[in-house]
C-alpha positions in Angstrom: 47.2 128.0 43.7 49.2 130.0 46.1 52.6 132.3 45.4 55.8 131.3 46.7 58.0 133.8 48.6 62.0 133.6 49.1 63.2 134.7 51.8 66.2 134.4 54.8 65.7 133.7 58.1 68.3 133.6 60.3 70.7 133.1 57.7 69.0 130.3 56.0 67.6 130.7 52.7 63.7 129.0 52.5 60.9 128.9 50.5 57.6 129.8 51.9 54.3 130.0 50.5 52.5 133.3 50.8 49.6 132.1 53.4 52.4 130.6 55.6 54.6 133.9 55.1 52.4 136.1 56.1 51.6 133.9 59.3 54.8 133.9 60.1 55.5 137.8 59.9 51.8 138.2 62.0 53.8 135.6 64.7 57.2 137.8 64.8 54.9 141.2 64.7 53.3 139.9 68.0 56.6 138.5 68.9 58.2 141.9 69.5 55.1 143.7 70.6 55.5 141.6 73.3 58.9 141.9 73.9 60.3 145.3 76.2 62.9 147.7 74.5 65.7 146.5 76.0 67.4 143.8 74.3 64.8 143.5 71.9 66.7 143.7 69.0 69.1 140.5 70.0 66.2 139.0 71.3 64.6 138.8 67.8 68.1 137.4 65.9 68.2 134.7 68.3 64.4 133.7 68.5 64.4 133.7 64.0 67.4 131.7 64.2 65.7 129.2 66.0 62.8 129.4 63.8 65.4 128.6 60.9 66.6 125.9 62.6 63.4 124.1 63.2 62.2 125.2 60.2 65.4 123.1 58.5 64.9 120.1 60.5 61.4 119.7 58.5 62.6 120.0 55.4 63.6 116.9 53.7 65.4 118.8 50.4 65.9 122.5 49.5 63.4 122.6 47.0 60.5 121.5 49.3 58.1 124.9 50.1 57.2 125.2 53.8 53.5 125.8 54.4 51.0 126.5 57.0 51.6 122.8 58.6 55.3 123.6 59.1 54.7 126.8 60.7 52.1 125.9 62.6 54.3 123.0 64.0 57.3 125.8 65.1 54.8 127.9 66.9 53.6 125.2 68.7 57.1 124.4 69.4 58.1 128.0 70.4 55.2 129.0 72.2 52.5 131.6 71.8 53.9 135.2 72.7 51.1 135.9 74.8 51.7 132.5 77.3 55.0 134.3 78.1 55.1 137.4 78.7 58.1 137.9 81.3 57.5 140.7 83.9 59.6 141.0 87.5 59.3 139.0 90.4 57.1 136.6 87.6 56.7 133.0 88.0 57.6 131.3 84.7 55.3 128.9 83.1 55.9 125.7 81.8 56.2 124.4 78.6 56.5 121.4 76.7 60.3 121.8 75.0 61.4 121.1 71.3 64.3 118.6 72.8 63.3 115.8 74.9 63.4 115.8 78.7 67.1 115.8 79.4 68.5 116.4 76.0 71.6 118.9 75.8 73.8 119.8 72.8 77.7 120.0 73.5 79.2 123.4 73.1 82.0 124.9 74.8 81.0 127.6 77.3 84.1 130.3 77.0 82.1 132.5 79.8 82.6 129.9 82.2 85.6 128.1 80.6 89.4 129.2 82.2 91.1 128.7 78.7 88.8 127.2 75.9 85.5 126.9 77.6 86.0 122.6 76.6 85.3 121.4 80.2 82.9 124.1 81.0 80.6 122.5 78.0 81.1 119.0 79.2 79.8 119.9 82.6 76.5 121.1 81.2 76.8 118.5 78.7 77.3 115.6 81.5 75.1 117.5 84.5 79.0 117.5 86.5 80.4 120.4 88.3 83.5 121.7 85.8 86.0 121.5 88.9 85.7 118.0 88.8 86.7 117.4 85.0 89.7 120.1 85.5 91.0 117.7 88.5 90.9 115.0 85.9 92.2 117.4 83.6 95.3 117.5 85.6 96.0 114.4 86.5 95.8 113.9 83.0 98.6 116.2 82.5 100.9 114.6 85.2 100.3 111.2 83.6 102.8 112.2 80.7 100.7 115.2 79.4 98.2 112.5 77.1 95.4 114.8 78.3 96.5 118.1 76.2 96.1 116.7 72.7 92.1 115.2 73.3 91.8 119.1 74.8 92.9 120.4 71.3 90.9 118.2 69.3 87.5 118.8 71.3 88.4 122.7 71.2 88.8 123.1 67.4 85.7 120.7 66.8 83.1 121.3 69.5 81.4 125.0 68.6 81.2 128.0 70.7 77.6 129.0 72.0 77.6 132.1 70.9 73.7 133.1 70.4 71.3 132.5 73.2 69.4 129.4 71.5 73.0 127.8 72.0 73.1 128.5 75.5 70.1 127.5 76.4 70.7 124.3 74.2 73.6 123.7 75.9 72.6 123.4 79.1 69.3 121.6 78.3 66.3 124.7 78.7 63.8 124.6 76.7 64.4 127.1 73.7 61.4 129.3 74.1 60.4 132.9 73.3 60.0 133.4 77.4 63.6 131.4 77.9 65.6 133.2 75.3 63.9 137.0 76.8 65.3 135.6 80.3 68.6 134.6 79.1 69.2 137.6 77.3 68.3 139.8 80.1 70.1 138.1 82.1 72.7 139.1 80.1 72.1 142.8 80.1 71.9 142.5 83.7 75.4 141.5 84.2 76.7 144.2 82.4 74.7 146.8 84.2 76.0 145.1 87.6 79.7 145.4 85.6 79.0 149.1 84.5 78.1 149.9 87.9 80.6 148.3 89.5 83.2 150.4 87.9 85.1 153.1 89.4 85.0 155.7 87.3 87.6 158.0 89.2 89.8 155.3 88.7 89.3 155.0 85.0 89.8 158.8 84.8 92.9 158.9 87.3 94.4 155.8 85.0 94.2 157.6 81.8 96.3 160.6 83.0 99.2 158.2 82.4 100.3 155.5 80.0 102.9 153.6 81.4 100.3 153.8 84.6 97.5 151.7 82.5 100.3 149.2 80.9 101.4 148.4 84.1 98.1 148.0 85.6 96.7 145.8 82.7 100.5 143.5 82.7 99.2 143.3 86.7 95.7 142.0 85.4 97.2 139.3 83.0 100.0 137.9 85.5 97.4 137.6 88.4 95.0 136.0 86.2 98.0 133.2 85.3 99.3 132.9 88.9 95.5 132.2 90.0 95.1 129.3 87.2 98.4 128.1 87.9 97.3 127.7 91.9 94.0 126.4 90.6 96.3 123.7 88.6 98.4 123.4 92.1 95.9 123.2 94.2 93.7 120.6 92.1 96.7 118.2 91.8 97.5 118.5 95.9 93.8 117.8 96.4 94.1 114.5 93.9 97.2 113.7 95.7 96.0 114.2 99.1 92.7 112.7 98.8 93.9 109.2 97.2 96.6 109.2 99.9 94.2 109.6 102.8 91.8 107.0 101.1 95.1 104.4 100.9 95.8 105.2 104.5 92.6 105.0 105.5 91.8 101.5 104.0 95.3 100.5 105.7 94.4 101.3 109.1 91.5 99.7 109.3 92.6 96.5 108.4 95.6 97.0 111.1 92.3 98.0 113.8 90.2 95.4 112.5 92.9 92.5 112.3 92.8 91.2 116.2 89.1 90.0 114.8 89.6 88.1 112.1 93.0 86.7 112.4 92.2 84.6 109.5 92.7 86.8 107.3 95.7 86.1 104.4 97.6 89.2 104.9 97.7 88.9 108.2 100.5 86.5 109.2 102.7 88.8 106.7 102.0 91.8 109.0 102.4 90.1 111.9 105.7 88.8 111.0 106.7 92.2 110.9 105.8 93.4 114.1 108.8 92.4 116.2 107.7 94.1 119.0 104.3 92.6 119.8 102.3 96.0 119.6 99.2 95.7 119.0 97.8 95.6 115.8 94.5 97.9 116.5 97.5 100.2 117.8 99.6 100.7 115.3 96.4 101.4 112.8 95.7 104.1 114.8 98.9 105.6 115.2 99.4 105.3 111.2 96.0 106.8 110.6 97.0 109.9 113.1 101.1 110.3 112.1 100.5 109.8 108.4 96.7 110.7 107.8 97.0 114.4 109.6 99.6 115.9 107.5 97.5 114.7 103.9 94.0 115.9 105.4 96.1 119.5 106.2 97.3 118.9 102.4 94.0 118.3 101.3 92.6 121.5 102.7 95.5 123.8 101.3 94.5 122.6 98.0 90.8 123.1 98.2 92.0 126.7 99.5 93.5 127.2 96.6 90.4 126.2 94.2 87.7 127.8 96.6 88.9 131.2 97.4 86.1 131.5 100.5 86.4 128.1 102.1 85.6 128.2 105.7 88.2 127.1 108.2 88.3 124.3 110.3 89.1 127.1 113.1 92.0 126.9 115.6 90.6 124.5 118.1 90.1 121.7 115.5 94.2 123.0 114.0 95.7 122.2 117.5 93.9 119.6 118.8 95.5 117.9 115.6 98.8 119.1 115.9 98.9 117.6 119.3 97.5 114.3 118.4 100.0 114.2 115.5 102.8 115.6 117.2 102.2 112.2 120.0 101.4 109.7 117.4 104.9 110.6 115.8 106.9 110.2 119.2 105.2 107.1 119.4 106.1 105.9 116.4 109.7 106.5 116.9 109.7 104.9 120.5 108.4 101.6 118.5 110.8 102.1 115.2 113.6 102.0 117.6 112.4 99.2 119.6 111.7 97.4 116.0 115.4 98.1 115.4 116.8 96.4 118.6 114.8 93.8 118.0 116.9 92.8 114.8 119.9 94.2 116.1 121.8 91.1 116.8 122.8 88.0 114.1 123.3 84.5 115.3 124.1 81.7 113.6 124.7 77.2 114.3 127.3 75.7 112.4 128.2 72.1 111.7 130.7 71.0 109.4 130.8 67.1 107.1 134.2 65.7 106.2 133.7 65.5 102.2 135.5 62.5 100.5 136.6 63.9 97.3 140.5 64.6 96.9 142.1 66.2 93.8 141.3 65.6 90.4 137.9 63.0 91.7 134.9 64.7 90.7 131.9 66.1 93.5 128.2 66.0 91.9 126.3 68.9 93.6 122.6 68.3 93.3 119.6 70.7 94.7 116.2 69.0 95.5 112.7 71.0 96.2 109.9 69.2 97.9 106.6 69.4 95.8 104.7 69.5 98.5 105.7 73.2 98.8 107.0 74.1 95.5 107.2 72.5 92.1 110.1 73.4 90.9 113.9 74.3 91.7 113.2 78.0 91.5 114.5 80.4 94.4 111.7 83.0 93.8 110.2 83.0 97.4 111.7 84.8 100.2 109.3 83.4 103.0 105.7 82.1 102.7 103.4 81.0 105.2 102.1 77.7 104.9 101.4 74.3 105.9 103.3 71.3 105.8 102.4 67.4 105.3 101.3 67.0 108.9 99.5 70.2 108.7 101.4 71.9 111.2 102.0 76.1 110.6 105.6 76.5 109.4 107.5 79.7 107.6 109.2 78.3 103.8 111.9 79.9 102.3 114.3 79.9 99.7 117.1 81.7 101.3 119.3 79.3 100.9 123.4 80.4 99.6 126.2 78.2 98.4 129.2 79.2 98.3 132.5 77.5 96.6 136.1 78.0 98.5 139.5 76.9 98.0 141.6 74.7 100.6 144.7 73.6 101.0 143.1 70.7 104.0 141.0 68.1 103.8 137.5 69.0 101.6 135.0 69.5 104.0 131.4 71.4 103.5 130.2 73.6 106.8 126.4 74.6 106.9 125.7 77.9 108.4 121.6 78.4 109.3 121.7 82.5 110.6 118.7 84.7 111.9 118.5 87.8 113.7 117.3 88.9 117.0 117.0 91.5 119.9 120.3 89.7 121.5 122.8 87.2 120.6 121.0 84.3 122.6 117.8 85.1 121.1 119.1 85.2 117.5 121.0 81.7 118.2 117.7 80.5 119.6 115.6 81.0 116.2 118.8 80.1 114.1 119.1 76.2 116.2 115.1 76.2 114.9 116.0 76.5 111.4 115.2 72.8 109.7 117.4 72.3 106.3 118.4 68.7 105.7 121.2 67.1 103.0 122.9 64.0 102.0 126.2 62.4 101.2 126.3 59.8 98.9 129.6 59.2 98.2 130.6 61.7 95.5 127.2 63.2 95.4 126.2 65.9 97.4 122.4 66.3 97.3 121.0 69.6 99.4 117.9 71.0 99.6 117.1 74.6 98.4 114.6 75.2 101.3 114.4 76.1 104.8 111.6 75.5 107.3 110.8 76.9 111.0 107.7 77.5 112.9 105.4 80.1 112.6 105.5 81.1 116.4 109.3 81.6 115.1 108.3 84.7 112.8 110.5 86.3 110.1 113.6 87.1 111.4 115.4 86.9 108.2 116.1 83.1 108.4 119.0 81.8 106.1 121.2 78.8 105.5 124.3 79.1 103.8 126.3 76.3 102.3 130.6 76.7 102.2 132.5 74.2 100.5 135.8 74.1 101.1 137.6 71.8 98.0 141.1 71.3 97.2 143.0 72.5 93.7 142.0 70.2 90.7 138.6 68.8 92.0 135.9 68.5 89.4 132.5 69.8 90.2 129.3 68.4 88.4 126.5 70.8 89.5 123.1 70.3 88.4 121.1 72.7 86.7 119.5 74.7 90.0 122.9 75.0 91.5 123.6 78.3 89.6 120.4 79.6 91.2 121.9 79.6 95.0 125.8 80.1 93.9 126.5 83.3 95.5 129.7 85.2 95.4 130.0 87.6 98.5 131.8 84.8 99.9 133.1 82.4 97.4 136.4 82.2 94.8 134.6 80.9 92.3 131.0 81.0 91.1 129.1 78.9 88.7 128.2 80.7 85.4 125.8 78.2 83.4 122.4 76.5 84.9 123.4 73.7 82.1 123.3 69.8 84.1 125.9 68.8 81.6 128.8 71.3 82.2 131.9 70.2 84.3 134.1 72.4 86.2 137.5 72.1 87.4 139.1 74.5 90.4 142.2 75.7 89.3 144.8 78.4 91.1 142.7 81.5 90.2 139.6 80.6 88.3 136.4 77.8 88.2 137.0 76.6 84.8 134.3 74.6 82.7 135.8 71.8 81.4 133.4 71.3 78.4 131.3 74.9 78.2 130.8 76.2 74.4 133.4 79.0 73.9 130.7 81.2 74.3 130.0 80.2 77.8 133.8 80.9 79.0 135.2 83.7 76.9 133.7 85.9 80.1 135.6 83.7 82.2 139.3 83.2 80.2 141.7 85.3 80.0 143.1 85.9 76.5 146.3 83.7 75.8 148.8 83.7 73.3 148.1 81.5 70.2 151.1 79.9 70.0 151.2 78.9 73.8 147.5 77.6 73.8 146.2 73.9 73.9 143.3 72.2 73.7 141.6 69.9 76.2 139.5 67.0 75.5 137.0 65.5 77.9 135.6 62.0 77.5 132.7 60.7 79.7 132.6 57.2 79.7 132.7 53.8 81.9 135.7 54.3 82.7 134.9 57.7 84.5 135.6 61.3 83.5 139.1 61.3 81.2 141.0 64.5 80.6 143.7 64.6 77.7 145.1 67.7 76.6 146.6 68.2 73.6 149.4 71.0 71.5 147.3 72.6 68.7 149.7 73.5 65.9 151.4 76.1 65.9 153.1 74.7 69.3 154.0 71.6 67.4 155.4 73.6 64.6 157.6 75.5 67.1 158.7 72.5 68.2 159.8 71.0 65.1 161.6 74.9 64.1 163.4 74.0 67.4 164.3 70.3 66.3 165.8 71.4 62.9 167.4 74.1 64.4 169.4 71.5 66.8 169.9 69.4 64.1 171.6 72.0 61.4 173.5 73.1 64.3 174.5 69.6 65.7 175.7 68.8 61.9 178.4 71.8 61.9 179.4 70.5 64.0 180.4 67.3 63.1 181.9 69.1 59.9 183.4 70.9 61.8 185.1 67.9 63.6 186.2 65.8 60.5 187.5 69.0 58.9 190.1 69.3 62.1 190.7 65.2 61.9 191.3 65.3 57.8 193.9 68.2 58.5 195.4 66.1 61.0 196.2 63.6 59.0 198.0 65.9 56.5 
């Protein structure tokens, strides 16, 4: 039967039997022999803590008594003190650790931390340089501040390594006596490199005046924000930079690489643009140099500001890109202007059709698409490259425009197809190319909401638009995608339902809808006078479209005030009259 011994280790209460307690004292005895005098105090704390800690991972309740097996598994764990005896210029031995290879425990590391020390333990934690997280950090920031609050909530939970077992935990050592005699001296010898590094005349001159050492330590505390404010700077110019010069690097050498794989989807788009014929391989590398350069200068002003004793690129390599930047811009603007001239002109081909439709007869305006290139009415594509039935290369576009006018002349609709170019001859050129088709079928006009012209043609901002000049009082049935193309930069009137069903009539000042829900035209009506208004009734039938208009009551109700009126007044009148004849007669 053995005794049982209470003690506390590390601040952990156990229970120990006496065989395995006085093993345990014989292990720190030899412990601290081995140890020097400095730091041998600390030293000790940290290495029973650990002890505790191990010692309270075996334990499955409080009750259970720790015995020789338990101890003997912690020294095995920690190391006999004479394997690791730590003298100068030493080299270290190995030794199996507690954790496994590669474990780590997250802490936050306030020595190297700037504010809480949170990203400082993730980058032991993860086996990533800190400066790396921070960037993130900030980008965070920028990206409506959603970074901060996961930064609070890791620095209230995560613990502080404070003792030397958490340090070494933290950044995956193995928690030995040999490791925690290191660390700690380590320790001691960066404040004796502090100590000694302090000027003492300085201290003494310093404390002949107060006000000196306020100012000196306010000095301290706004140099140490301005430096993590660059640090924030210059991390969010290197993000900035470096993700630029990755986009314009990616750009460019698609532009070089295009002339060998023409192929390519994007290609046609880009080359549509060009409207000078440079060449592609060209213009890559003048975007690389004109755009690139002034990033990769941003890019090494903000790793200045996070590494204070980055090397420069010395003067030869600072010229030689000024000079190559300062010609790639020049170039650029020779080319932007000759881009300019090259749209500088519009031309347009008109042709105008009689339109049979007088006043009051009503013109049905339908718009066709071709399913072979879209299927649907929509106007959602401003040009696409494609094929057509006969496989040939042509540009499709929507840009088609209709616009509604008033005449006093015979109706007639005049089709306007428009494009740009470096002259007037050369924009007429590409316009007379434009292919747009439509019909007239009697009181249908059918038109389609494409356009079409070759490839070799290019983009030149190809459009068609569509004037209809109609008299007073003609009724206009447009279908539903007429709404769609209806534009107003030259019209009187514009459509404002995509309903099939509607009918509108061209009056003196307005388009009204003949049959819209009240909804539909209260934008569109201007607000009359109860008793003055009427009401309209439109009747599609056999017999065509019928009109009738009709009083609503309080006009007839006027009307009769009006009759009665006359009346009492015609029957004075005639009292009047027989009063003068009977007084005749007398």
């Amino acid at each position: 039967m053995n005794k049982t011994v209470s003690i506390n280790l590390g601040g952990f209460p156990f229970n120990i039997d006496e065989d395995a307690f006085q093993k345990l004292s014989r292990y720190f005895d030899a412990i601290k022999r081995s140890l020097s005098t400095d730091g041998r105090d600390e030293i000790m704390n940290d290495i029973e803590s650990r002890v505790a800690e191990l010692l309270s991972e075996k334990l499955s309740n409080e009750k259970q008594v720790i015995g020789l097996t338990e101890i003997d598994q912690v020294i095995a764990v920690m190391g006999q003190p004479e394997d690791y005896r730590i003298e100068d210029e030493t080299p270290q031995a190995s030794y199996t650790t507690y954790n496994p290879s590669g474990s780590k425990k997250l802490y936050r590391d306030k020595e190297k931390g700037m504010i809480g020390g949170v990203l400082a333990g993730f980058g032991h934690y993860l086996g990533v340089d800190p400066l790396w997280l921070r960037i993130i950090m900030v980008i965070l920031l920028f990206s409506w501040g959603i970074g901060i609050i996961p930064y609070i909530i890791f620095w209230i939970l995560v613990p502080e390594a404070k003792t030397t077992a958490e340090k070494l935990e933290m950044t995956g050592q193995p928690i030995t006596i040999s490791n925690i005699e290191k660390k700690v001296k380590e320790g001691f010898a960066e404040i004796s490199d502090t100590v000694n590094n302090i000027d003492h005349q300085k201290i003494a001159d310093n404390a002949k005046s107060g006000a000196q050492k306020i100012g000196n330590s306010l000095e301290d505390i706004l140099m140490t924000v301005f430096r993590v404010i660059a640090k924030v700077i210059g991390a969010f110019i290197v993000v900035i930079s470096a993700s630029s010069l990755i986009g314009i690097l990616i750009t460019s050498i698609m532009l070089i690489f295009s002339s060998t794989m023409p192929d390519a989807p994007w290609f046609n788009y880009v080359n549509a643009g060009n409207y000078t014929d440079i060449p592609m391989w060209l213009l890559g590398i003048l975007m690389l140099c004109a755009i690139g350069i002034p990033f990769f200068f941003f890019f090494l002003l903000g790793l200045k500001l996070l590494v204070s004793n980055l090397k420069s690129i010395g003067n030869y390599a600072k010229f030689t890109l000024l000079a190559v930047w300062i010609i790639s811009v020049i170039s650029l603007i020779y080319y932007g202007v000759r881009q300019a001239t090259e749209i500088g002109f519009d031309g347009k081909v008109v042709k105008k059709e009689q339109l049979a439709v007088m006043s009051n007869d009503t013109l049905n305006i339908k718009f066709r698409f071709n399913d072979y290139f879209s299927k649907n009415g929509n106007d959602d594509t401003d040009f696409r490259f494609t094929q057509d039935s006969a496989q040939n290369e042509v540009i499709y576009s929507n840009n088609v425009e209709l616009h509604l006018l008033k005449t006093t002349e015979e109706p007639y609709m005049q089709i306007e197809r428009t494009a740009e170019g470096k002259s007037l001859s050369d924009a007429r050129k590409r316009a007379e190319k434009i292919i747009y088709n439509f019909e007239i079928q009697g009181n249908t006009l059918i038109l389609d909401n494409y356009l079409l012209t070759g490839i070799e043609n290019k983009f030149r901002n190809q459009k068609v638009k569509i004037f209809l000049y109609l008299q007073e009082g003609t009724i206009i049935h447009p279908d539903e995608n007429a709404s769609r193309y209806s534009e107003g930069d030259y019209s009187n009137y514009n459509f404002y339902s995509d309903s099939d069903q509607n009918y509108y009539r061209i009056d003196k000042e307005e388009l009204k809808c003949l049959n819209c829900p009240e909804d539909d035209q209260d934008w569109n009506e201007e607000e009359v006078d109860s008793t003055n208004s009427h009401t309209t009734t439109v009747t599609l039938n056999e017999k065509g479209l019928q009109i009738r208009e009709k009083r609503n009551d309080a006009e007839i109700q006027k009307e009769l005030n009006e009759v009665k009126e006359t009346q009492k007044r015609i029957e004075a009148e005639i009292r009047e009259k027989i009063n003068e004849v009977n007084d005749g007669k007398k």
